[in-house]
N, C-alpha and C positions, 0 to 999 in steps of 0.2 A: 372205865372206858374200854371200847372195844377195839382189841387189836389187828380188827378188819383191813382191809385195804385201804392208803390214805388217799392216793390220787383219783378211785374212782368216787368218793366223798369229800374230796374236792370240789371236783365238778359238782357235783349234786348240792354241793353247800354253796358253787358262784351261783349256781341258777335260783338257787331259795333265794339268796341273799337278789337278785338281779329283780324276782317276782315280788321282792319284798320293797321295792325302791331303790333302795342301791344300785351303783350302776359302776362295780369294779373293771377299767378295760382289758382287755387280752395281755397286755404287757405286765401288768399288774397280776393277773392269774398266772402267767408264766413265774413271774417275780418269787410268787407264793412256791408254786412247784420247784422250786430250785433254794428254796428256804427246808423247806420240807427235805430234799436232797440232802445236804447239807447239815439237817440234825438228825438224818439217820433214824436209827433206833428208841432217840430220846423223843422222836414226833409221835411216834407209838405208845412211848411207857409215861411220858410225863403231858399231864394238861396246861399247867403251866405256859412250857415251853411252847406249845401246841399253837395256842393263844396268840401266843405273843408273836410266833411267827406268821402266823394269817390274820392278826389284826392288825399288824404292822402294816404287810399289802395290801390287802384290800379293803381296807375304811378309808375311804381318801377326805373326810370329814368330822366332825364331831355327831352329825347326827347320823353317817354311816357308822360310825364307831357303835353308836348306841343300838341300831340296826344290828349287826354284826353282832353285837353278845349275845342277844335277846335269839337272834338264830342259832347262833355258834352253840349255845347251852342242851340246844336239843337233837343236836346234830352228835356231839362228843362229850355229856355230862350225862345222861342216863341210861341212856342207847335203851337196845331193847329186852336187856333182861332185866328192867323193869316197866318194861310193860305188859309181860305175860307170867305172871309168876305163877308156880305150884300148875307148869302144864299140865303134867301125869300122874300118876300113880300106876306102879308095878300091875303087868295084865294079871298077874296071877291072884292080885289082891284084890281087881275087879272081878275078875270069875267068883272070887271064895265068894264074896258080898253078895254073889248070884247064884250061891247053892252048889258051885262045880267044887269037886274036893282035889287036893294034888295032884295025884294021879291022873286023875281025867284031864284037869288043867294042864300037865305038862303036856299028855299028846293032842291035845290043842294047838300048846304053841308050838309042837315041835310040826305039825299040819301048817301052820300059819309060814314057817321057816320059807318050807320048799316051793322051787320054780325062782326062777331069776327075773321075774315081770318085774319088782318094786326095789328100792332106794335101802339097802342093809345098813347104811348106819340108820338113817330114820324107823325103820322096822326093829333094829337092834336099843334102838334109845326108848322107844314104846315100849316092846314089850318089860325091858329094864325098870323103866319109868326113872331113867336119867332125865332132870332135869334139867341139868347143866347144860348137856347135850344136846338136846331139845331147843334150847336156846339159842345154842352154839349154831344150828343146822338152819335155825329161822332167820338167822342174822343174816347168814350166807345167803336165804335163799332174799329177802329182802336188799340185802346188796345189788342182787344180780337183775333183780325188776327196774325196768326203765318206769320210770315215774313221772317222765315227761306229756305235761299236757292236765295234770291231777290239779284244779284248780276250783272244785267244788263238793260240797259233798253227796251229790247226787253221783257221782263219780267213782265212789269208793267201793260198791258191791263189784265191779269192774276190775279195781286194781287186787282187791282180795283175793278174787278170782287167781287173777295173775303170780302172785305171790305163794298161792298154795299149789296152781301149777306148777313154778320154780321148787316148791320144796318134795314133792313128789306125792300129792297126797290123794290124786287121783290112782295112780296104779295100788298104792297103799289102800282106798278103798276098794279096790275091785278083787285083791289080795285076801281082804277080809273077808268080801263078801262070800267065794267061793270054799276059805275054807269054815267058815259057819254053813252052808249049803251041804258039805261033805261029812257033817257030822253028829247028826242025828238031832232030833225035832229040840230035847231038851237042850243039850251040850252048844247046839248050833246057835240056841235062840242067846244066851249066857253070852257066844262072845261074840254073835251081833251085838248085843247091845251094848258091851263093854269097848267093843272099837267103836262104835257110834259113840260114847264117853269121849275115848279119847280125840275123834275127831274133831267135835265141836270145841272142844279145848283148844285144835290148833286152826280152827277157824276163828274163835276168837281173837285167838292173838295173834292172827294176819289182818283182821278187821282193826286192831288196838293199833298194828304198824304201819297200816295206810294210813287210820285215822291221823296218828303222829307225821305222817308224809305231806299230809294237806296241811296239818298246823304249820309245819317249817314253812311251806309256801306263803301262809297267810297270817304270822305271827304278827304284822304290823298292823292295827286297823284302819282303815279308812278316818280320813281326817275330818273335823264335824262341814271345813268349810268345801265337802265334795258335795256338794250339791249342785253345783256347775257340770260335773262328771254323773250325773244320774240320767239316767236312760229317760229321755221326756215322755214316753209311753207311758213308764211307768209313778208315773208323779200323783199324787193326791193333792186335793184342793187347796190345802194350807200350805204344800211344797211350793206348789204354784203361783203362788204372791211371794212366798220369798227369796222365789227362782227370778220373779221380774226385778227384785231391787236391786238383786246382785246382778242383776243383765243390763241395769240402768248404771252400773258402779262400771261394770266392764267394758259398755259403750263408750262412757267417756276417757277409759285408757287407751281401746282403741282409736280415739281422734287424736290424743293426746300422741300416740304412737305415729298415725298415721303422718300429724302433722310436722315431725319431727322430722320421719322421712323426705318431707318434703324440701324442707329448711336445707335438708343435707342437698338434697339433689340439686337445688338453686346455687348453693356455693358452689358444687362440682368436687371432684376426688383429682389427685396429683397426677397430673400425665409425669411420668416420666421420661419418658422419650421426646416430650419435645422440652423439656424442664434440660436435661442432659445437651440436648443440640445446642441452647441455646445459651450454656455454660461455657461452651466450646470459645467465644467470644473472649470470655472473662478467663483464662487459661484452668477451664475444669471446674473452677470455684459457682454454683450454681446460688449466685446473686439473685435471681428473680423465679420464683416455681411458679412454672406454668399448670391450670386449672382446664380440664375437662369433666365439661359443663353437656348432661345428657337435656335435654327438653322434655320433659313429661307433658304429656296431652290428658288431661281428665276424659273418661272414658264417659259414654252415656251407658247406664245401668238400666236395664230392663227386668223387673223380678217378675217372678210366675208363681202362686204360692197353694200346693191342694190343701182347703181347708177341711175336708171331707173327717170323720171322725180319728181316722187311723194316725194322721200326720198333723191334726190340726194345729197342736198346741208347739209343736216345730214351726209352724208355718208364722203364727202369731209372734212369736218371739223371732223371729227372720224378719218381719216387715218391723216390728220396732225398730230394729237393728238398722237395718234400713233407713228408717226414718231418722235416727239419729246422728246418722253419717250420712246425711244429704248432700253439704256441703264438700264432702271428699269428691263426688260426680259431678259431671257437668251438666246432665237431665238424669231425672228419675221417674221411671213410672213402674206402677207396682201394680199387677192383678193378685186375683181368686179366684178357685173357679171348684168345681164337685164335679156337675156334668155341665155347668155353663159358665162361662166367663165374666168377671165383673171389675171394672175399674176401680182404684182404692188409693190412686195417688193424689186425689184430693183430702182423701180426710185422714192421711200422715203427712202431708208435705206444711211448712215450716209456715206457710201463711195462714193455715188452720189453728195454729198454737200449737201443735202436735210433734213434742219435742216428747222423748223417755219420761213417763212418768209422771210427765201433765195428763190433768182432765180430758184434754182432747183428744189424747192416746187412749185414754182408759174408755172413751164415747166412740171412736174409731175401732177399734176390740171389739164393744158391745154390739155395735151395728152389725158387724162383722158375725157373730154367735148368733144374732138373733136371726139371723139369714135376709137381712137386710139388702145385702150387695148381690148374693146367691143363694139359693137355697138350699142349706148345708145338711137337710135331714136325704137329700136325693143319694142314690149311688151313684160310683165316679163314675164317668166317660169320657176318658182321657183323650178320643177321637175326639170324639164331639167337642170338646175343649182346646184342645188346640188349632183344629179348624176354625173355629171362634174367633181366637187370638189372632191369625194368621189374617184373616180379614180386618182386624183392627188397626195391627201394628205393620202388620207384613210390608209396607211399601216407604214406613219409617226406619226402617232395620238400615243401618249402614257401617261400613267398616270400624267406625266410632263405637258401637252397640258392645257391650257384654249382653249376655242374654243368661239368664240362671233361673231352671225351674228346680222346685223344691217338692216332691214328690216320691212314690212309693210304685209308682205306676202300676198296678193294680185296678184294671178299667170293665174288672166285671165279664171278661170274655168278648167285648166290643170292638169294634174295627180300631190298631191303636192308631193309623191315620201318621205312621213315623214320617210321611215324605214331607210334612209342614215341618220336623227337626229339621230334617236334610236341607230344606229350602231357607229356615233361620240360619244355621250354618253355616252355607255358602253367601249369604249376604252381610253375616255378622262379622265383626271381630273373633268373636269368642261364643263358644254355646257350652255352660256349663250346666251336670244334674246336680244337686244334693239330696241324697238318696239315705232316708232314716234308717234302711237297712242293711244287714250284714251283707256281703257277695254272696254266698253258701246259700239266701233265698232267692237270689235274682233268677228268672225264667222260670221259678215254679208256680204254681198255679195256674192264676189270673195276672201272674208278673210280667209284662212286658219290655221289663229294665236291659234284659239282653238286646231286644230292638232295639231300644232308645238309645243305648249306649251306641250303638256304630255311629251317630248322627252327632256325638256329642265331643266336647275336646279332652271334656274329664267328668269322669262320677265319684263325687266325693261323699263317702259318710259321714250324717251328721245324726248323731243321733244322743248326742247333751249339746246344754247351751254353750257349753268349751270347745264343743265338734263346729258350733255355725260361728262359732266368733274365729276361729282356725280359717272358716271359711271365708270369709267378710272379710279379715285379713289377707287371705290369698287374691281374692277379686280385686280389691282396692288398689294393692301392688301392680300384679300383673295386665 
């Protein structure tokens, strides 16, 4: 184990551990730092003890516990001199292998010494071909790279980077390069290529100690039942039927949920304050708890949903949703629209049969793809589509109204027509977007989400069926 520094791989082991599931809190990392304090020396030389004092604080479970080994193993059991082994070999033994004999080899390296541009012990550990050393200097410069953010491996040519900056292996090539340049065509060529040896040895194994950086990150895999949490863009046909059964399984926990809340709200929560006046009577002794009791008013729901290919399969799974929480509202009307607008709360609403996962659901869907309601193969026109709406619903809209469109707003460079948001807005309750995309693409392109957004009360991302059931929960509440 490496006798590196233990509190800046602390940190770096609560944030593996944090990206891994676990979720140690700040009192608990403190708790660890003063455990660590406290064994001194022995936190350093024994793993043992190591263990036992940072899985003490921060597993506050049995399956963080199991978390925490599975990390802790690759953090403080092999480190990183084993994952670069046999970096070097002595430069003089690379030259001989190259036809240069002693003599010329030494004033080579003794060429290679001068000028202060590059890192002496790493130039002293090469040309050695210490590998202990070598190890010793990669460790440090790994140490000292911020690895925050490294959560893919498209990401790793990046942090490599970074890590061979930290060890100094830029000035160290430029070192070489000039003195192979100063020393004649044969001699020159000999220890080009013999420092290009040894570079890509220590690109390698800055390549080996990211790669290792991303596994801590992502040592836990994804559980089979994340399929709620998969990006609905990216779903395949067979994902997609077994993404509805689980969104029929989780509709009826959200009624089940909802309806619970409700139960509570009817009985009302304990006033205390007038629970306490009215003890005053009974000298203090609070004989009778007084109940405040809020009234909840069922909201009318308005849904708006772009079927158009980008969002559609978001949008499909929102009007089920929808449809299966009918009874939480006290009206529901659901559109669709590409570039035109089309009514769809008849063929989800509950006198259709059109319950999750009934025929009529699955016949309502179908109408719906087959551009039945609208013509789903057209590009959007988000104007033109809420102008639409706005002539339908627009004199319906009352304080009562949630209004929630589900969209990407993306309308092709077309007028986006944001003053019908402003004008649902100010007659609505509530005008909410759910928006399948990250913030980082909103207002590029053809994105009009930064306009819509002034108009709106909130833009929520949904972009798994766990992101719109979050959201179907938040509407139904509020």
């Amino acid at each position: 184990m490496s006798r590196g520094p233990v509190l800046p791989r602390l940190h770096a082991l609560v944030t593996a551990l944090r990206q891994n599931g676990a979720r140690p809190a700040p009192q608990d990392v403190i708790d660890a730092a003063r455990a660590l304090e406290l064994l001194g020396d022995e936190a350093l030389s024994s793993r043992v003890a190591l263990h036992a004092a940072l899985s003490t604080t921060l597993a506050r479970s049995l399956a963080e516990a199991e978390t925490f080994d599975r990390v802790f193993e690759l953090f403080f059991d092999a480190d990183l001199d084993a994952l670069a082994p046999a970096l070097a070999r002595p430069l003089v033994e690379l030259l001989g292998a190259r036809g240069v004999d002693r003599a010329r080899a030494e004033r080579l390296l003794e060429a290679l010494r001068e000028g202060g541009d590059v890192d002496r012990a790493l130039l002293a550990a090469l040309i050695a071909g210490d590998d202990e050393r070598l190890h010793e200097l990669l460790a440090a410069a790994v140490e000292a790279t911020d690895f925050e953010g490294l959560t893919t491996s498209l990401q790793l040519g990046y942090f490599t980077r970074r890590v061979l900056t930290r060890l100094g292996v830029d000035e160290l090539e430029g070192r070489l390069g000039r003195a192979a340049g100063g020393a004649g065509e044969r001699d020159g060529s000999a220890l080009a290529g013999a420092g290009a040896e040894l570079l890509e040895g220590l690109r390698r194994a800055a390549r080996r100690a990211a790669e290792r950086e991303l596994h801590k990150r992502t040592v836990i895999a994804p559980r089979a039942g994340g399929l709620l949490d998969r990006d609905l863009r990216s779903l395949e046909v067979r994902d997609a039927e077994e993404l509805r059964r689980l969104v029929r399984r989780l509709a009826q926990r959200l009624r089940t949920r909802l309806a619970t809340r409700r139960r509570r709200a009817q009985r009302g929560h304990v006033d205390v304050k007038r629970t306490l006046r009215r003890s005053v009577a009974t000298g203090g002794v609070p004989l009778r708890v007084e109940l405040a009791r809020r009234r909840r008013r069922r909201a009318d729901l308005l849904v708006v949903c772009d079927v158009s290919d980008s969002v559609r399969q978001a949008s499909l799974f929102m009007l089920e949703l929808v449809a299966a929480l009918a009874d939480v509202f006290r009206h529901t009307r659901s559109f669709v629209f590409v570039d035109r607008v089309g009514e769809v709360t008849s063929l989800f609403s509950p006198a259709s049969g059109a319950v999750a996962g009934t025929p009529a659901t699955d016949a309502a869907i179908a109408a719906i793809l087959a551009g039945d309601v609208v013509p789903v193969s057209h590009n959007s026109d988000y104007g033109r589509a809420l102008r639409e709406l706005f002539a339908i619903v627009g004199g319906s809209v009352t304080r009562r109204t949630t209004v929630v469109i589900l969209g990407d707003g993306r309308s092709n460079y077309r007028p986006p027509e944001d003053w019908v948001l402003a004008e649902l807005r100010r007659r609505a309750r509530r005008v909410l977007w759910l928006a399948p995309e990250d913030r980082g693409t909103w207002g590029y392109g053809d994105s009009e989400l930064t306009r819509y957004a002034r108009h709106a009360d909130a833009i929520l991302v949904v972009r798994s069926a766990a992101d719109l059931a979050h959201a179907i929960d938040r509407i139904a509440v509020g």
